[in-house]
N, C-alpha and C positions, 0 to 999 in steps of 0.2 A: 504493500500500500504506500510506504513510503516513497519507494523507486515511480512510481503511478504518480502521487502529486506530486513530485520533483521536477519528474517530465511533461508533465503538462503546463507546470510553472515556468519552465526554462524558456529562456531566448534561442536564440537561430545560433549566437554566436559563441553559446553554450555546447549547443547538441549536434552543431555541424560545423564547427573552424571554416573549413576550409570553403563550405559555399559561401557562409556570412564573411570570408574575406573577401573571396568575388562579389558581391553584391558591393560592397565598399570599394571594393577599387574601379566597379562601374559607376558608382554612384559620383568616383572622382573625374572618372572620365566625362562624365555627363556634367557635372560642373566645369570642367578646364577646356573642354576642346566645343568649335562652332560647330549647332547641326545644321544643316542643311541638306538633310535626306526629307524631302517632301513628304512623306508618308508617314513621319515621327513627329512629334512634340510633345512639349512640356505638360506631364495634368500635372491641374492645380493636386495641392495636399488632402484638399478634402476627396476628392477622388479615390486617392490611395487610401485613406481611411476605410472608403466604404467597402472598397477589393479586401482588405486584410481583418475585415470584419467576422463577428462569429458565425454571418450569414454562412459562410462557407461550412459549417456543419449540417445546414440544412436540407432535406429533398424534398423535392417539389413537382413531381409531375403532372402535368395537366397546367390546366388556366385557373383563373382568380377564381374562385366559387365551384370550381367542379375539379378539384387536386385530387389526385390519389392516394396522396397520405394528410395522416392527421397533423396537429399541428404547425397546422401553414395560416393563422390566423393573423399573424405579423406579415410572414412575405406576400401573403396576396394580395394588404392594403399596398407594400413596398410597388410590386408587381404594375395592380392598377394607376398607382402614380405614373409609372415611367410609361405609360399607357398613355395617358391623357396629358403630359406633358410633350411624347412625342407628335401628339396629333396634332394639338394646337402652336407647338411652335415651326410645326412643317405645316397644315392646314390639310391634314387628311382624315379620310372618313373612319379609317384603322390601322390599327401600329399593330403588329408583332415584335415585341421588344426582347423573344427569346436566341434568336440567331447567336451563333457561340464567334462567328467570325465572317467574313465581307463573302467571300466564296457557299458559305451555306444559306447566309441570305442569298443570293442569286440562285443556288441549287434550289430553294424553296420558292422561289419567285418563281421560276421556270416550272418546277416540278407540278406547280399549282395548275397551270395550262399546257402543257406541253405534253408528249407522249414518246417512247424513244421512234428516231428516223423523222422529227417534225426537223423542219427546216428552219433555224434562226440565223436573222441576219446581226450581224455585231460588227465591232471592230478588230481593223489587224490586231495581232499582239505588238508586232515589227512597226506598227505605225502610228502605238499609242494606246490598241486597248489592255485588257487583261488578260492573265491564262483562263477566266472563268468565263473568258468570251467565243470560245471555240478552239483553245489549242487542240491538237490532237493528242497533247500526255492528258491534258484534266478532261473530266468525266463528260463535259461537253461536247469534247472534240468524239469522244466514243459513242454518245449514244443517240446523238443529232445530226442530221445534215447541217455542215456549216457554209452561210455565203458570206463573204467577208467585204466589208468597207474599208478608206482606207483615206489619204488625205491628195489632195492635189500634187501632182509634183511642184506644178512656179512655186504655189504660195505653199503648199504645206500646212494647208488648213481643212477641216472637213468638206468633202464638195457635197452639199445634199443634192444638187440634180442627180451626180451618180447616184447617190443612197437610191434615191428616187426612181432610178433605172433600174437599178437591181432588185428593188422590193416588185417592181412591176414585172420582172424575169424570172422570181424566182419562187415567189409568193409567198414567203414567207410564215409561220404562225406569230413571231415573236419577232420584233427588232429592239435591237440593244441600245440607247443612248448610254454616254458617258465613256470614259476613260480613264487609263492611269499615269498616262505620260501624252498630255494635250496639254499644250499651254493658252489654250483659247477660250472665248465662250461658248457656251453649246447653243444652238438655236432650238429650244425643245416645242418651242410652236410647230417648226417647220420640220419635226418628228413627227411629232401629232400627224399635220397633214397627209407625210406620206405615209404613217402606218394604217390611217383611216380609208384611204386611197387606195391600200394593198391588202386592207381587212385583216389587219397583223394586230396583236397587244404588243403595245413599248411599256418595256422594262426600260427604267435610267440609273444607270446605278452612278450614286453621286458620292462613292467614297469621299474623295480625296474634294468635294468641295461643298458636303456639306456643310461646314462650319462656314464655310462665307456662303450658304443660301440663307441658313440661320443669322445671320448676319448682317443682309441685304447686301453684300458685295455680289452676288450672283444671283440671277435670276432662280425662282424657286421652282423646276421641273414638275411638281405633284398635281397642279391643274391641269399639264398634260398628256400626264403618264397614268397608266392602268396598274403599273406598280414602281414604288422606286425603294432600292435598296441601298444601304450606307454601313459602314463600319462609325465606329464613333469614336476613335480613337488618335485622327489625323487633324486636319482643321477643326472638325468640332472640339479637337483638347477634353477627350474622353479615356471612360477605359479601352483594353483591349477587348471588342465584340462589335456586337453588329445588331442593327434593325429590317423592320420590310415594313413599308408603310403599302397602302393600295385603297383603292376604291372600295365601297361600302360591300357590292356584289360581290365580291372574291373574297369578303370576310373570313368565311365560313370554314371555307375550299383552303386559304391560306393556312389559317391556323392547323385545319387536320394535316396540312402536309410537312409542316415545322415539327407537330406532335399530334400521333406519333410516327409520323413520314418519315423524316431526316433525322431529328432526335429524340434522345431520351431525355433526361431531369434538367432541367434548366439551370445555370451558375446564378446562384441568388445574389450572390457577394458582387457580381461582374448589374446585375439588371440593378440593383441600386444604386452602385456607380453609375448607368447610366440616367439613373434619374435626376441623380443631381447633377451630372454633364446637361442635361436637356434644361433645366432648373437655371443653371451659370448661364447655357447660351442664350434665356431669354429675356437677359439683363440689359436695359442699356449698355453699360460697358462693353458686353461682347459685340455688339455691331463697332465700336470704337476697335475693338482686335481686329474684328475683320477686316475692317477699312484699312487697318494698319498694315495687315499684309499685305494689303495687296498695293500699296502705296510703298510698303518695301519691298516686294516681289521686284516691280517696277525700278525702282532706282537703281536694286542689283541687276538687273537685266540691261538697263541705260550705259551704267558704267564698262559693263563685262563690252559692250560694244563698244564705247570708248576705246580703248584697251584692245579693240581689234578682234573680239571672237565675235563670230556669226551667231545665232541663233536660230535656232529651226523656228520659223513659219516671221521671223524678224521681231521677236519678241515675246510680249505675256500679258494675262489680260487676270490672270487670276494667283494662283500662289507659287504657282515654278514655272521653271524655265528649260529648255533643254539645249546645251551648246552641243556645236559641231565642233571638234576638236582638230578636225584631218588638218587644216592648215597651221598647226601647230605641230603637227609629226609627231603627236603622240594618243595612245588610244583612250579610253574610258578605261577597261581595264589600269594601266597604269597611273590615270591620273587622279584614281580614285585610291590608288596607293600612295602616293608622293604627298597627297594633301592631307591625308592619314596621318602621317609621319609628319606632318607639318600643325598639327593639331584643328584641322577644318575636315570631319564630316560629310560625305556625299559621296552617290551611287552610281557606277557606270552604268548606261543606258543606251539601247537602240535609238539610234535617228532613224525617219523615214527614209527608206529604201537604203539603207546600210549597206555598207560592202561586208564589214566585221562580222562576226558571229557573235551571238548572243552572248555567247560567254567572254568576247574580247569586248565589242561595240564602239563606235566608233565619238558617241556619248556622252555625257554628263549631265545628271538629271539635280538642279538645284532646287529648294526649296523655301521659303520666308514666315512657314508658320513658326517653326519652333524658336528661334531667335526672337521671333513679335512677342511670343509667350514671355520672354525671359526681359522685354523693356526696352529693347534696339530700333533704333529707326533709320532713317536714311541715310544720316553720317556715317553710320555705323557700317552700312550696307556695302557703301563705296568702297569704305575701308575693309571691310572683307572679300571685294573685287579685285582690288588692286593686292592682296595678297595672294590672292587665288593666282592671277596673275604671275607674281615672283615667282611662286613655288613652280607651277608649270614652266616657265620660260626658263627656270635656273635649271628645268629635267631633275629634279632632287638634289638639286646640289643640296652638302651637309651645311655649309654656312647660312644659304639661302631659307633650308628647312629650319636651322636653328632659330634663324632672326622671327623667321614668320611664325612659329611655335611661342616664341615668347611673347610677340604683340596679341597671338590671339588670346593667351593665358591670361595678359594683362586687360584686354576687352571682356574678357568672361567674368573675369576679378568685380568688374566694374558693376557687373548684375548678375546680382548674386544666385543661387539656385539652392532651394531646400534647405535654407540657413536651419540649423537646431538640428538635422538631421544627420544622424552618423551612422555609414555604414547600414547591414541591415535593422537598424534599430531607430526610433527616433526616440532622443530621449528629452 
């Protein structure tokens, strides 16, 4: 008995060293070095509260009022909050707030209308969309006909007359809005149009921007989409997981196919943190983030052209960006190393019609939420342009890498991250 309360009273950094020093020496990296991987940022603290809560002992299967097990009289108030908080700060008829992550929302989006060998139209991977938009490794790719959209060569921005040609050639059941490496806005009217035209349901999946729809930095997809799905852990500055919002009609259909279609128990600890992500983003202040991004998106994207990098489609409308690297004679692969070692954060990434291979790329995919999180604006922005800059043009040199590692420690210094908190513990 003794051994029993001990352990359950112990900390992380008691009953496992050696993870609770990893978590502390990421927790230093996350302090000391700039992100700029677009699909990362900062949660607030109370976020992590609600992740590391005793919710996590709890099971819960099924919905608010019709659970499986006893004792859900707490999470299914928790539950229905994050319910009606996602409705009303997206303006949808129903939220499913149990999605474990951005890929099973979309697996449940689809699975709700779709049947295997139906035809969906989406976007390239190679040219901006996702793996859950038809690769051929994800389950997409196996159990769908996929026709694939893709961007213009001049401009490198989405052409809907083509969308528009294809959905009329191919006829789709489902087309796909949204992406994961687009730096534009989406026209999701002129989705509507042509999935109405093609007798297709649109799906939009707005990962990566719904914290600026919540926001009003971007247009908000749900008036014209039959479903849209999101991860809430990117721009929204959420936990790790995901939603599906949809029209009132596919209520029913959605939910059976989340549970128990796709999953079992739902992460309790993960749905309350999203309630209070949804709760944060429908504060004043959060449209002030929003705005912020995308005001620093821009400045870093202004300056990097300064400085002579091209930018795929000439620019950003929303929170990244993606540079062509080829006239600089080095790849994605390496230059997502060299700024590593330099203490700046970011992911190599396919351009449109790449020569590279996915796993070299000819890419660099920047990002401006998570810096916005941490208090950085456009001064700041520049000056992590112009270091980006050094470190590529010097190829890693060690002096080059040195000087630039210390100015960004010194920028980081400057706004602060998770002050009180140490290591895996916060004391």
């Amino acid at each position: 008995m003794e051994f029993f309360e001990d352990l359950m009273e112990a900390a992380l950094d008691e009953v496992d060293p050696e993870i609770s020093g990893l978590v502390a020496e990421e927790l230093e990296r996350q302090r000391v070095h700039i992100e700029l991987i677009a699909s990362e940022n900062f949660v607030p603290r109370a976020i992590m509260e609600a992740q590391g809560s005793i919710l996590t002992n709890k099971y819960a299967e099924g919905y608010p009022r019709k659970k499986y097990y006893g004792g859900c009289k707490y999470v299914e108030r928790i539950e229905e909050i994050a319910i009606e908080r996602a409705k009303k700060l997206f303006g949808s008829d129903h939220a499913n707030v149990q999605p474990h992550a951005g890929t099973t929302a979309n697996q449940a989006a689809y699975f709700t209308v779709m049947k295997p060998g139906d035809t969906m139209l989406a976007m390239k991977l190679d040219q901006g969309g996702h793996l859950s938009h038809g690769h051929p490794l994800n389950f997409t790719g196996m159990i769908y006909k996929i026709a694939s959209y893709g961007v213009n060569r001049d401009t490198e921005m989405i052409d809907y007359d083509e969308i528009a040609r294809l959905a009329r050639e191919c006829a789709p059941k489902v087309i796909v809005a949204g992406a994961s490496a687009y730096p534009r806005k989406i026209d999701f009217a002129r989705f509507r149009q042509i999935a109405d035209e093609a007798g297709a349901v649109l799906i939009t999946d707005m990962a990566h921007i719904a914290g600026l729809v919540a926001g009003g930095a971007h247009e908000n997809p749900t008036p014209h989409s039959d479903f849209v799905t999101s991860t809430t852990q990117k721009t929204l500055r959420g936990p790790r997981g995901a939603f599906v919002l949809c029209r009132g009609k596919y209520a029913s259909d959605l939910d059976r196919t989340v549970f128990p279609g796709v999953q079992g128990g739902p992460i309790m600890q993960a749905i309350a943190a999203k309630a209070a992500c949804f709760k944060i983003a429908s504060a004043p202040a959060f449209r002030d983030y929003a705005n912020q991004v995308v005001k620093n998106a821009s400045a870093l994207a202004k300056e990097l052209q300064e400085l002579g990098y091209r930018l795929v489609s000439g620019g950003t409308d929303n929170h990244m960006m993606l540079i062509d690297l080829r006239s600089k004679k080095v790849t994605g692969k390496d230059a997502e190393r060299i700024l590593e070692e330099a203490g700046i954060t970011a992911n190599k990434n396919s351009i449109p019609f790449d020569p590279e291979k996915p796993t070299v790329t000819s890419g660099l995919r920047l990002g401006a939420a998570a810096v916005t999180s941490r208090g950085m604006k456009e001064g700041e922005m520049r000056e992590i342009a112009r270091a980006i800059d050094e470190v590529i043009s010097a190829s890693g040199d060690v002096e080059a890498t040195n000087r630039v590692r210390s100015r960004m420690a010194e920028m980081s210094a400057s706004y602060p991250l998770y002050r009180g908190m140490r290591g895996a513990r916060a004391r």
